[in-house]
Each structure stands twice: as C-alpha cells, then as structure tokens.
RODO-2510 file (C-alpha; in nm, 4 decimals, decimal comma):
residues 112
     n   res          X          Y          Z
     1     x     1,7599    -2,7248    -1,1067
     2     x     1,8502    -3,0644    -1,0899
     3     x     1,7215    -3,1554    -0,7415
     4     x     1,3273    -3,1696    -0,6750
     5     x     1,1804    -2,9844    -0,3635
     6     x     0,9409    -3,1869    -0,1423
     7     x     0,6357    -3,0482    -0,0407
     8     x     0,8033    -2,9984     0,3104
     9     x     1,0349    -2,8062     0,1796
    10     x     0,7971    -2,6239    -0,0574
    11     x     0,6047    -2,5547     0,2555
    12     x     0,9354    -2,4089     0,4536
    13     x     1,0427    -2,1896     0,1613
    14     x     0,6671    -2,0148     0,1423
    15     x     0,6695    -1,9573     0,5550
    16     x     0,9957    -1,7902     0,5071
    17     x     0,9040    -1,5614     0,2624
    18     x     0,5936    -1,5008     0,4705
    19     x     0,7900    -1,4512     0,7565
    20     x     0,9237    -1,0769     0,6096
    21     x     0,5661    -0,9433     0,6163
    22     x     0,2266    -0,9665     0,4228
    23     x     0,2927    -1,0130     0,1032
    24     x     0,0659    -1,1999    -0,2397
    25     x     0,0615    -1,5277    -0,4121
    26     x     0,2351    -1,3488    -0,7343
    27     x     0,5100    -1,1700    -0,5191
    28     x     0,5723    -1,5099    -0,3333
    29     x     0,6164    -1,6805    -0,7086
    30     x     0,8444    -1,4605    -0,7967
    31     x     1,0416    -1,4191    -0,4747
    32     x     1,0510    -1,8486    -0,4760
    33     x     1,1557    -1,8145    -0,8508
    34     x     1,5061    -1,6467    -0,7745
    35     x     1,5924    -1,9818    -0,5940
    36     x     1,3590    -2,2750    -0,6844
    37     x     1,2171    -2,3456    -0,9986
    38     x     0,8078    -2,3208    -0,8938
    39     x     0,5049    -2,2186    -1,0960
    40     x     0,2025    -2,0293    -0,9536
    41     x    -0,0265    -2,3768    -1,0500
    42     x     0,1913    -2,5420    -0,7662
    43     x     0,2175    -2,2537    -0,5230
    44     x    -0,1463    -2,1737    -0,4758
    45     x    -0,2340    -2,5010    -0,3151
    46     x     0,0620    -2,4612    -0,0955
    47     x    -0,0862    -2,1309    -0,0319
    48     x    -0,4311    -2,3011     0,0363
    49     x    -0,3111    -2,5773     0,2653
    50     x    -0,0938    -2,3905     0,4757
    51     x    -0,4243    -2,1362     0,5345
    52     x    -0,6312    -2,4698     0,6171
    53     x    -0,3646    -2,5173     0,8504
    54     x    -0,3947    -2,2254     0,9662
    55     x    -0,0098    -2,1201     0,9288
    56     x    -0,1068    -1,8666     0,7375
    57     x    -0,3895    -1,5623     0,7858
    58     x    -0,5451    -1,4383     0,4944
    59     x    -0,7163    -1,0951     0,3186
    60     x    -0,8568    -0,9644     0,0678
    61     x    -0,7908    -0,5793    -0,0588
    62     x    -0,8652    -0,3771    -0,3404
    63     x    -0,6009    -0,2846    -0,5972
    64     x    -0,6102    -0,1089    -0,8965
    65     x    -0,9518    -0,2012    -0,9531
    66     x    -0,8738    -0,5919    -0,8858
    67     x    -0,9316    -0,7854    -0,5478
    68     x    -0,5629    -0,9166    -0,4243
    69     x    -0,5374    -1,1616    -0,1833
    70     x    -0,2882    -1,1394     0,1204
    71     x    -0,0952    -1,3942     0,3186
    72     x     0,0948    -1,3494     0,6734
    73     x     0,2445    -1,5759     0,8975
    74     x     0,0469    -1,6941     1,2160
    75     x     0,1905    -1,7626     1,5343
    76     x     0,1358    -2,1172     1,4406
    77     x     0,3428    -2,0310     1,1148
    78     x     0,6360    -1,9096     1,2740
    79     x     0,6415    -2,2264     1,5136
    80     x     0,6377    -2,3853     1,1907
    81     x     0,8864    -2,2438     1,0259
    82     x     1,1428    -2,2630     1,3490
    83     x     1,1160    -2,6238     1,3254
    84     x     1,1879    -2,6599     0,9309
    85     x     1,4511    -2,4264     0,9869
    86     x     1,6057    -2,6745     1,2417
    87     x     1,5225    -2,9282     1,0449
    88     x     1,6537    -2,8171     0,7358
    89     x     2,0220    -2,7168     0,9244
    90     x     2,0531    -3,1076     1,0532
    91     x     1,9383    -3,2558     0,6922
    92     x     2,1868    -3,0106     0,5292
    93     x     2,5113    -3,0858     0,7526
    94     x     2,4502    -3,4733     0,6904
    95     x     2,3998    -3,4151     0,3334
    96     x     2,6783    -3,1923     0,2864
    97     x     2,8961    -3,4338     0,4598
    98     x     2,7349    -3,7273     0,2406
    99     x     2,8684    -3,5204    -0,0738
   100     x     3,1886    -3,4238     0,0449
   101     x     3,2895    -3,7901     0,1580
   102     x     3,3024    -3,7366     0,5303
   103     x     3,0998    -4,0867     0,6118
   104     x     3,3971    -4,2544     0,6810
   105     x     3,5080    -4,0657     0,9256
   106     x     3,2405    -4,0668     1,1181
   107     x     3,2338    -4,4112     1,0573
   108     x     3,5966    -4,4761     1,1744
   109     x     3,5071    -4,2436     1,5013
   110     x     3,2114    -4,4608     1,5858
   111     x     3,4170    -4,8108     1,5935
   112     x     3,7006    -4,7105     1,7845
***
C-alpha cells in the first residue's frame, strides 16, 4: 500500500480486532494483513504497549503442546477504541474531501 499507518492508527486497527473477542498475536497478523500491510516484528510491540497501557488483558494457555498467548479488550480498550473510531470518521471526511477537491467550497461558504 502506498500510504503508511501511524502508530495511532496501528494502535486503532489492533483494538478493533480485539474488540470481536480474545483472540492471538498470529490471528491478529493475519486478520491486520487482509487490510494493512504489517509484520508480526511490528505488531508485538503494539501488542506489548497497549497491555502496559493496560488496553489490553492478557493470558497464557496451552495448545497443542505450545504456550499461546491471549489478548482482549479492557474497558479501558474499548474507551479507546470509541475515541479512534471518532477520530478516525472526522480525519476521513476532511481527507476525503481534500482528495475529491471540495476545499473550495468550503472555502467559498466560509467568506460569504
């Protein structure tokens, strides 16, 4: 993809993907990966950082012989993830408008 992702953004598109239930760093990866071009070497300190702040809960649990790690959304998560949601609707409008030339007229509707 042409267009980077901010770590903001990085941050939102992990909470969402939270948001639909417990899931693991390799599922998240690959859920990301249908959208976003991310690698699990960037997605694990997202992982860590969003635990430290503490948007995230984490476990450990046994599968097929290997420890897995678990991530769900916290109630401080999901007030997290409201606001990037919000956040992300206002930056997209004024972006979309940037790209489809509709600063003039917003311009022209300001002046009069």
């Amino acid at each position: 993809m042409l267009f980077g992702i901010s770590s903001a953004l990085l941050d939102a598109l992990v909470l969402s993907v939270a948001s639909d239930g417990e899931t693991y760093g390799y599922e998240i990866t690959q859920t990301l990966r249908k959208s976003v071009d991310v690698s699990e070497s960037t997605l694990y300190p997202v992982l860590r950082r969003l635990q430290k702040d503490e948007c995230l809960s984490v476990y450990d649990k046994e599968f097929s012989g290997r420890n897995r790690r678990y991530y769900a959304l916290t109630p401080k998560g999901r007030s997290q993830l409201s606001l990037y949601r919000e956040e992300w609707k206002l930056y997209r409008d004024k972006v979309q408008k940037l790209l489809e030339g509709g600063v003039k007229d917003d311009q022209n509707s300001v002046a009069q």
